[in-house]
TIBA-73606 format. One record per residue (C-alpha): x, y, z; residue in one letter. Coordinates in Angstrom, 1 decimal. Each point is the difference from the previous one (the first is absolute). Layout:
X_Y_Z_a
...
% end
This chain:
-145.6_79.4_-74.0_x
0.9_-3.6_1.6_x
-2.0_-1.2_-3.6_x
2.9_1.7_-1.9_x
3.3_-1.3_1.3_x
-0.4_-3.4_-1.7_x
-0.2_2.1_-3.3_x
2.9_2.3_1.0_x
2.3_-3.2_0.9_x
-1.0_-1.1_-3.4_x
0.8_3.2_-1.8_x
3.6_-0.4_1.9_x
0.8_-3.9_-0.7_x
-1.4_0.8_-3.6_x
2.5_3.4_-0.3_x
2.7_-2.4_1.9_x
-0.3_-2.5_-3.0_x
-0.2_2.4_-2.6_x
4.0_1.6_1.3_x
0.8_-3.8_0.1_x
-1.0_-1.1_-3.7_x
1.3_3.1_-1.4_x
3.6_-0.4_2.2_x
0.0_-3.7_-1.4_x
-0.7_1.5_-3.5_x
2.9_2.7_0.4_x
2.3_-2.6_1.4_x
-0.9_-2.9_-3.2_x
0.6_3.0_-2.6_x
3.2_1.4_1.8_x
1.5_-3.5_-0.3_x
-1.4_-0.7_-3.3_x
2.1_3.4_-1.0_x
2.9_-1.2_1.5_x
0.1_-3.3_-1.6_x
-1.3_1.5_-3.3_x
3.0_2.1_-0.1_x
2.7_-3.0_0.9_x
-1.5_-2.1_-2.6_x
0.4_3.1_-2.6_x
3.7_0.6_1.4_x
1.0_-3.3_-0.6_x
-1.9_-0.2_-3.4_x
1.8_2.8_-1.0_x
3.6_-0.8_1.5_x
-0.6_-3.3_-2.0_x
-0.8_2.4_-2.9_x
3.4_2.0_1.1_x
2.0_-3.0_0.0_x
-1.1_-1.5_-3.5_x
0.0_3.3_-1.7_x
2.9_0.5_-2.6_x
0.4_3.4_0.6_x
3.1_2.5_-0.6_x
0.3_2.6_2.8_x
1.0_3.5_-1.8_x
1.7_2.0_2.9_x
1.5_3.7_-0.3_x
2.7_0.8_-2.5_x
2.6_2.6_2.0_x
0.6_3.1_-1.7_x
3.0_2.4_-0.6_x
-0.9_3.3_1.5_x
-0.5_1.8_-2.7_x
-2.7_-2.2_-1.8_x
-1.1_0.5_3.6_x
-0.2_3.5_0.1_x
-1.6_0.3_-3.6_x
-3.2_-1.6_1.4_x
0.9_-3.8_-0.8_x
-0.8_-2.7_2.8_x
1.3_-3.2_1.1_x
-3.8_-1.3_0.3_x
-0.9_1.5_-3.2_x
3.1_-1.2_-1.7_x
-0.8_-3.4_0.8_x
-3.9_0.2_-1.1_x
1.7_1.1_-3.3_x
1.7_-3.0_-0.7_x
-2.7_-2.8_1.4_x
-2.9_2.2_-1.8_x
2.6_-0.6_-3.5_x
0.3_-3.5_1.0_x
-3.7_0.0_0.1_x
-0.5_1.4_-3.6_x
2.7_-2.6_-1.6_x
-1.6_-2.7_2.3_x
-3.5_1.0_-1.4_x
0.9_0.5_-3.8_x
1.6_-3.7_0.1_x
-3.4_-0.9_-0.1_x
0.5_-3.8_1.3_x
-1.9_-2.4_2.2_x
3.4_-1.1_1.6_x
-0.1_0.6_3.8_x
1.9_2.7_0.7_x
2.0_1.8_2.5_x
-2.3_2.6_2.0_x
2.1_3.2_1.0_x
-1.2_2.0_3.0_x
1.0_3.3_1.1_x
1.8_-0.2_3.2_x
-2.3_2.7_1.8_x
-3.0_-2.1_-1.4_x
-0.1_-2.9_2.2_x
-2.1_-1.2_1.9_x
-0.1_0.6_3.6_x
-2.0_-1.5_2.7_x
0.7_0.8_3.6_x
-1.5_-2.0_2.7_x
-1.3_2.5_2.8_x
1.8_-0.1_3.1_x
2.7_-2.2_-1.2_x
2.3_1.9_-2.0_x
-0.1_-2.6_-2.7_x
-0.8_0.2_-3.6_x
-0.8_-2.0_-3.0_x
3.4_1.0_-2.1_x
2.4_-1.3_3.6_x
-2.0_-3.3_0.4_x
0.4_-0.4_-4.3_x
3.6_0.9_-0.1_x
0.6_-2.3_3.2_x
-1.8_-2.9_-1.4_x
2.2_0.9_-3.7_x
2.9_-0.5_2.3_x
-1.2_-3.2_1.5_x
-0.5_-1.9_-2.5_x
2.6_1.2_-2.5_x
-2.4_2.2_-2.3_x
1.8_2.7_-1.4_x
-2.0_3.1_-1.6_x
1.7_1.4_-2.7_x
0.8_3.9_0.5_x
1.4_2.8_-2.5_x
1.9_3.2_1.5_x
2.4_2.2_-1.2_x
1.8_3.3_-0.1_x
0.8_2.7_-3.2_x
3.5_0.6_1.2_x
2.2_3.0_-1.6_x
2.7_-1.3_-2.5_x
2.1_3.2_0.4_x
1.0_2.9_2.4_x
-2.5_2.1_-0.8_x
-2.7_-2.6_-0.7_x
-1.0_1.2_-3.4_x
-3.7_-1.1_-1.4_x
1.3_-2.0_-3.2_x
2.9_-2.4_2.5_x
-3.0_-0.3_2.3_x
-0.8_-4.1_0.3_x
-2.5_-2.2_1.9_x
1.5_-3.0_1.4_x
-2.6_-2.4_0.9_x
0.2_-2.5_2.6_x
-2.1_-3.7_-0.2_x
-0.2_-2.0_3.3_x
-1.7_-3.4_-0.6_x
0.7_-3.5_0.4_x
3.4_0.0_-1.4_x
1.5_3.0_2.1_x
0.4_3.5_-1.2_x
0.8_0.9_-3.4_x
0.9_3.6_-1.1_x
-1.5_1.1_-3.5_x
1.3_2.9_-1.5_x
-2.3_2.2_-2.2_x
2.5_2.3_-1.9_x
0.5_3.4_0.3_x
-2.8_2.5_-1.0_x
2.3_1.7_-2.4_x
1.1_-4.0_-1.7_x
-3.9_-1.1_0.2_x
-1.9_3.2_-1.3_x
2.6_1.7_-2.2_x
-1.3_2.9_0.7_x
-0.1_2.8_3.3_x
-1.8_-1.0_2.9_x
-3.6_1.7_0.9_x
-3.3_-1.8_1.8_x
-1.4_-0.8_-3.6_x
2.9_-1.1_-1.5_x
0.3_-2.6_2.9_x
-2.7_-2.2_-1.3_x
2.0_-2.2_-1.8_x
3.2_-0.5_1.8_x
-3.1_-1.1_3.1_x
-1.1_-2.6_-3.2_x
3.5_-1.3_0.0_x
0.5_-0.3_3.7_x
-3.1_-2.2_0.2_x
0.9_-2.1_-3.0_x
3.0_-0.9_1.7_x
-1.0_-0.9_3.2_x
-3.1_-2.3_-1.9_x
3.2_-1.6_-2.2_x
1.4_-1.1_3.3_x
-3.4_-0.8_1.8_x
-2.3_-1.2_-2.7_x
1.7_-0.1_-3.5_x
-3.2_-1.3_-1.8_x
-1.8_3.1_0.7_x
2.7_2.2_-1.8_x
0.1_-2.3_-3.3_x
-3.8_0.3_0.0_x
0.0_3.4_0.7_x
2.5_0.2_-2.8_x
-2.2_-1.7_-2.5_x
-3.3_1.7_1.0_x
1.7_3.6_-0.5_x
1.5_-1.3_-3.7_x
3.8_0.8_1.9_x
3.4_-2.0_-0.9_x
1.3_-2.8_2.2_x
-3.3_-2.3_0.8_x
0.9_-2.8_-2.0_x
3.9_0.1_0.9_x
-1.3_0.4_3.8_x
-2.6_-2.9_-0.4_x
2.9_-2.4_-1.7_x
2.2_0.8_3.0_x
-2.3_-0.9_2.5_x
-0.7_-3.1_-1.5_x
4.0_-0.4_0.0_x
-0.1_0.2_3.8_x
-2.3_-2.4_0.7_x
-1.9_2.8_1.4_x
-3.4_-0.7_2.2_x
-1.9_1.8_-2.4_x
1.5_-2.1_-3.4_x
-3.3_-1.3_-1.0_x
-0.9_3.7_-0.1_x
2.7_1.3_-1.7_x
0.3_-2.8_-2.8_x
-4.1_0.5_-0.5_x
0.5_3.7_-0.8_x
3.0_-1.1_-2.3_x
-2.3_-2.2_-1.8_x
-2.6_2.9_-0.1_x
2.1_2.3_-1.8_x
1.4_-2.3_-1.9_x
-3.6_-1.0_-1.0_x
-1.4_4.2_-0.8_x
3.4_0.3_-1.9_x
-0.9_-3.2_-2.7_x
3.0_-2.1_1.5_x
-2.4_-2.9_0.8_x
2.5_-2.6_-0.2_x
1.4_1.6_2.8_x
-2.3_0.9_1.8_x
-1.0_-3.7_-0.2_x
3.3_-1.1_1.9_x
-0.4_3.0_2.6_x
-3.8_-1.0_0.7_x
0.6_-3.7_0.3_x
3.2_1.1_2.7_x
-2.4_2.1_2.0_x
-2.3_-3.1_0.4_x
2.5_-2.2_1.1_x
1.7_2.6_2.2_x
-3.4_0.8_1.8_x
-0.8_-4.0_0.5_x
4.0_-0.4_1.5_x
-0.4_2.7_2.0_x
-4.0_-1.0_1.1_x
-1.5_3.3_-1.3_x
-3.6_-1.0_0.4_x
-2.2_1.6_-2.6_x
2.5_1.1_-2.0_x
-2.1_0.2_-3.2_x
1.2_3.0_-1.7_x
2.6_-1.9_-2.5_x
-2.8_-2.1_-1.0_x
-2.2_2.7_-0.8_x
2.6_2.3_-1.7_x
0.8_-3.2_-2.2_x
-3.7_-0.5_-0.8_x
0.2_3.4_-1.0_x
3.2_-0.5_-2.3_x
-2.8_-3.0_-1.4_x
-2.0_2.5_-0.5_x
2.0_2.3_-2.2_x
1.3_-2.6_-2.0_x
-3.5_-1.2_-1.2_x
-0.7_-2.8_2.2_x
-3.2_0.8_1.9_x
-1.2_-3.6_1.2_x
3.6_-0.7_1.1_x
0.0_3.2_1.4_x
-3.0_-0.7_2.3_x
0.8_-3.2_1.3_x
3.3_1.9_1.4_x
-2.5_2.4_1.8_x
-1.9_-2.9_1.2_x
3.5_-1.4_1.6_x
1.1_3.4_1.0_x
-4.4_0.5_2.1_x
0.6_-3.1_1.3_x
3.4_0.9_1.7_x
-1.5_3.5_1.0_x
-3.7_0.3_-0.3_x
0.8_3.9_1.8_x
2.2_0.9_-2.7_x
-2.3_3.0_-2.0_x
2.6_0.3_-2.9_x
-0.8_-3.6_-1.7_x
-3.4_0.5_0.2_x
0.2_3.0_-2.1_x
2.6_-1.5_-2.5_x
-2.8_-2.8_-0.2_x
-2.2_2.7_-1.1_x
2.3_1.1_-2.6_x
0.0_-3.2_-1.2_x
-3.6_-0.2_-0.1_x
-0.3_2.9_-2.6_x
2.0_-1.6_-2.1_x
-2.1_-2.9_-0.7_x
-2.9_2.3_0.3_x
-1.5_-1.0_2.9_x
-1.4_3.3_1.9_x
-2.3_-1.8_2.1_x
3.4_-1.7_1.6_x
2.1_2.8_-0.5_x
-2.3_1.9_2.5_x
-0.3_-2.5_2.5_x
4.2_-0.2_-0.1_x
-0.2_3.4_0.2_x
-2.2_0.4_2.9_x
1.7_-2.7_1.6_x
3.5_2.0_0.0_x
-1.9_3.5_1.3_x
-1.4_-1.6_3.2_x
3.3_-1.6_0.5_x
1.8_3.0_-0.8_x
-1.7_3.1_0.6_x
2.1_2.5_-0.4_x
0.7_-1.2_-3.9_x
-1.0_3.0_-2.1_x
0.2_-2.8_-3.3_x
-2.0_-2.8_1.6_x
-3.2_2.5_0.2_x
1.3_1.6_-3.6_x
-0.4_-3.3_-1.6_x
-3.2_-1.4_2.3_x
-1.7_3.4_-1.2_x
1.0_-0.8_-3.8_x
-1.1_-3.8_0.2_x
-3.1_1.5_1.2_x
-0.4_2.8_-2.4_x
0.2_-3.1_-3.0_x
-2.5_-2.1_1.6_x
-2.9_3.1_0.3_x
0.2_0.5_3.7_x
0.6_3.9_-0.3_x
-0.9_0.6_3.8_x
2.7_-2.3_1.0_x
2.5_1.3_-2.6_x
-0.7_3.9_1.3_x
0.7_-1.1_3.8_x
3.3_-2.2_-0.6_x
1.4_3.0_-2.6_x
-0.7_2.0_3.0_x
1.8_-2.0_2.5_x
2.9_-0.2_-2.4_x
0.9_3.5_0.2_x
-0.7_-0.2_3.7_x
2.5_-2.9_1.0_x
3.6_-0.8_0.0_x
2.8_2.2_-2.4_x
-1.2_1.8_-3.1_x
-1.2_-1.5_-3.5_x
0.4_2.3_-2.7_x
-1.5_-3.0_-2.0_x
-3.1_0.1_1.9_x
-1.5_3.3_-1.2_x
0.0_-0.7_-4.0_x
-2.1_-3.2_0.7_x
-2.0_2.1_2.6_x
-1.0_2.8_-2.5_x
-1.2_-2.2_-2.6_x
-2.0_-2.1_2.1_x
-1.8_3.0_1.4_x
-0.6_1.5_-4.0_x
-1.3_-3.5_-0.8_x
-2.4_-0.3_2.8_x
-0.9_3.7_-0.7_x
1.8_1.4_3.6_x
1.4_3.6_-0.2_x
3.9_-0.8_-0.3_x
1.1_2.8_1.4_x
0.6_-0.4_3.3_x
2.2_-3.3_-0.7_x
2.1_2.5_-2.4_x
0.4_2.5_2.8_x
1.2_-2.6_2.4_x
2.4_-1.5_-3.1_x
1.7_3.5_0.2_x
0.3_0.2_3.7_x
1.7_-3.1_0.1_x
2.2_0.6_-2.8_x
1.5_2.8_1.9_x
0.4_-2.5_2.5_x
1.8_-2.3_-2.0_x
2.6_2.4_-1.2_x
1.3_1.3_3.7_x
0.8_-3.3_0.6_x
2.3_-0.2_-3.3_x
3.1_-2.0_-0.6_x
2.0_0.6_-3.2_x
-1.4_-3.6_-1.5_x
-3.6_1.1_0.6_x
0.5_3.2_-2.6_x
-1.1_-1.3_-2.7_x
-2.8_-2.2_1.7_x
-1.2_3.5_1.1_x
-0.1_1.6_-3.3_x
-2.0_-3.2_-1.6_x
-2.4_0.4_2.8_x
-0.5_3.9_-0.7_x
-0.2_-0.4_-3.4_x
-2.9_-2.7_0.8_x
-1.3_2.6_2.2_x
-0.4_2.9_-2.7_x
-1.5_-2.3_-2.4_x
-3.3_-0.8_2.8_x
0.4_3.1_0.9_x
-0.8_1.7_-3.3_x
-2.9_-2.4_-0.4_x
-1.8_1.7_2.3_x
0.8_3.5_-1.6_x
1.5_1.9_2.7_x
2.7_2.5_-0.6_x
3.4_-0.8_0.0_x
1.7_2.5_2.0_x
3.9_1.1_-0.2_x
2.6_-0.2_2.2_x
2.5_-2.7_1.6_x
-1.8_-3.2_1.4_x
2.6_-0.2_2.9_x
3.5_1.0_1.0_x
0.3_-4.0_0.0_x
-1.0_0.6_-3.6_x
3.3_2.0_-0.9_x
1.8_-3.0_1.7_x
-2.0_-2.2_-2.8_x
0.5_2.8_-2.6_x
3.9_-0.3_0.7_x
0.2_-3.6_-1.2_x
-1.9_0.3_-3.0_x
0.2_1.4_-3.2_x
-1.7_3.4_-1.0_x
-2.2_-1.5_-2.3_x
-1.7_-2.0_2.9_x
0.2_2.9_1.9_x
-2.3_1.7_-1.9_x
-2.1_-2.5_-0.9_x
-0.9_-0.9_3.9_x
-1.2_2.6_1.8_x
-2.8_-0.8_3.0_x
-3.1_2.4_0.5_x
0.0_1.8_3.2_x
-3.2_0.5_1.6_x
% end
């Protein structure tokens, strides 16, 4: 027995360490927590601070939207999801403003200490004079009995320069038409477009342009008037409608403003005017002058995807593949979200032979960024040359066709009725029967602007 109590006290000292280390262990990863999260509050205060964010809070309600179902919350989500949509279809690089639902925020409380991430933010806004730019508002009754059609939302923008009250229009004024939850769509479209005209102007006019509707030139020109921040923006997409519409002498003096106004106003990388007037080069015949623009414009912004596909264009034209492809490639991996960056990679590689390559970037084309209609004809008949069935590329052709016509406008008729009547042509190559009926209901919108001889002439297949 005496012979075991050295191993015992050794067993105890050896137990005693053992509660030690592991204590020490708990203690070093309990404060490593703690300091973890402090570092990742701060980071993300910082984060808070530098954000240029647009707070969407609650729009107050008349009781009887109220008592039909409508929200204050929801209301509000309306609005900042339309902004969203216009925001989105603009489809610029420019930094934008990033709208946030009220309810959305984040918030961080400490334990134990009643304080949260959004109080320490908004205390440290107040501190050092950093004002975060909020939208409210009400839909306030017009008359006595607070009729549907004299119905308006008022709008309220609190930012740097105060408040400043935007009003909307009635719902009777802005949809010409009786109210219901469907029909609310695009009075919601005008609400947003309104507060972006006030907030971020540039969006609108590109939004404008994008969606082929009135007023993005005369908005452009008017920010440029102004002296607005964004001038070198606005004059750039002067010069680049200038340049699709032919006007190239004008487009000239618009493009040569926007490079002066981005170097007065230290815009660094601004090289979008370059590369839209390389382009303008480009449809006037002059290739080589044309590239040595890109080559200006890549060394201003080597990140900027767009010239390196215009270079690949170019390419083409003096019948360079090998080039074209490398452009090509070079514009995907900047950009990969451009559905006509893998289009044209794929048909670069289809003309030098490399079919495996050609299959996989046709592919990713119809997996990336908005739709092509213009990828599926080159698709079809590089799968018939190769000897590839065909068929699946012309089932996903009609898929996306029916795609392309819910998202109409009224220019985009006839673009929609050249791209079914390319359609019916593949389709009959294949031999497969061409069934009766109406394409769409946006089809009768379509049908309504065209003559009847058209009408009978373009008719899609539905499968």
């Amino acid at each position: 027995m005496a012979n075991d109590k050295p191993a015992v006290r050794r067993s105890a000292e050896l137990s005693k360490n053992l509660i030690q280390w592991f204590d020490t262990l708990r203690s070093f990863f309990i404060s490593f927590t703690v300091v973890a999260l402090i570092i990742a509050m701060i980071m993300v205060v910082v984060q808070e601070l530098q954000r240029d964010s647009v707070v969407m809070e609650p729009i107050t309600l008349p009781d009887v939207l109220i008592k039909r179902g409508f929200t204050s919350v929801g209301t509000s989500h309306w609005l900042s999801n339309h902004i969203s949509r216009i925001s989105e279809a603009a489809a610029t690089t420019k930094n934008q403003n990033s709208f946030q639902d009220q309810d959305a925020e984040v918030e961080i409380v400490v334990p134990g200490s009643g304080i949260s991430l959004q109080s320490v933010t908004k205390a440290l806004r107040a501190v050092f004079g950093l004002q975060q730019t909020r939208v409210a508002g009400e839909v306030i009754c017009n008359d006595n009995a607070c009729s549907e059609e004299k119905m308006e939302l008022r709008l309220r923008v609190f930012d740097k320069n105060g408040m400043v009250i935007i009003p909307v229009g009635t719902f009777g004024d802005v949809l010409n038409q009786d109210f219901d939850g469907a029909g609310m769509e695009p009075y919601f479209e005008a609400a947003a477009i309104k507060v972006l005209e006030y907030l971020d102007p540039y969006i609108v006019a590109a939004y404008q342009f994008q969606t082929k509707k009135t007023g993005a030139r005369d908005r452009a020109i008017a920010m440029v008037r102004a002296n607005h921040a964004d001038r070198a923006w606005a004059a750039n997409l002067i010069g680049l409608m200038d340049m699709r519409a032919g006007d190239f002498d004008s487009s000239d003096f618009w493009l040569d403003r926007a490079i002066k106004f981005s170097q007065e106003d230290k815009i660094l990388g601004f090289a979008r005017p370059m590369a839209t007037y390389g382009y303008s080069l480009h449809r006037r015949g002059q290739i080589d002058e044309a590239l040595e623009v890109y080559a200006t414009a890549m060394r201003t912004d080597p990140t900027y995807a767009n010239v390196h596909y215009l270079v690949g264009l170019s390419y083409i034209a003096l019948d360079a593949p090998q080039k074209a492809l490398e452009a090509f490639k070079k514009a995907a991996n900047l950009d990969p979200g451009s559905s006509r960056s893998f289009h044209q990679w794929a048909k670069a590689a289809a003309e030098l032979g490399r079919n495996e390559v050609a299959e996989k970037q046709y592919s990713k084309s119809a997996q990336v960024g908005p739709l092509r209609m213009e990828l599926y004809p080159d698709w079809y008949d590089f799968r018939v040359s190769v000897g590839t069935d065909p068929r699946d590329t012309v089932k996903a052709w009609s898929v996306n066709l029916e795609l392309l016509a819910r998202d109409l406008v009224t220019e985009n008729c006839s673009l929609l009725l050249e791209h079914i009547e390319k359609f019916a042509t593949y389709n009959n190559r294949l031999e497969r029967p061409w069934q009766k009926g109406e394409f769409l209901e946006e089809q009768k919108f379509c049908e309504e602007e065209i003559n009847e001889q058209q009408n009978n002439r373009y008719r899609l297949p539905i499968r």
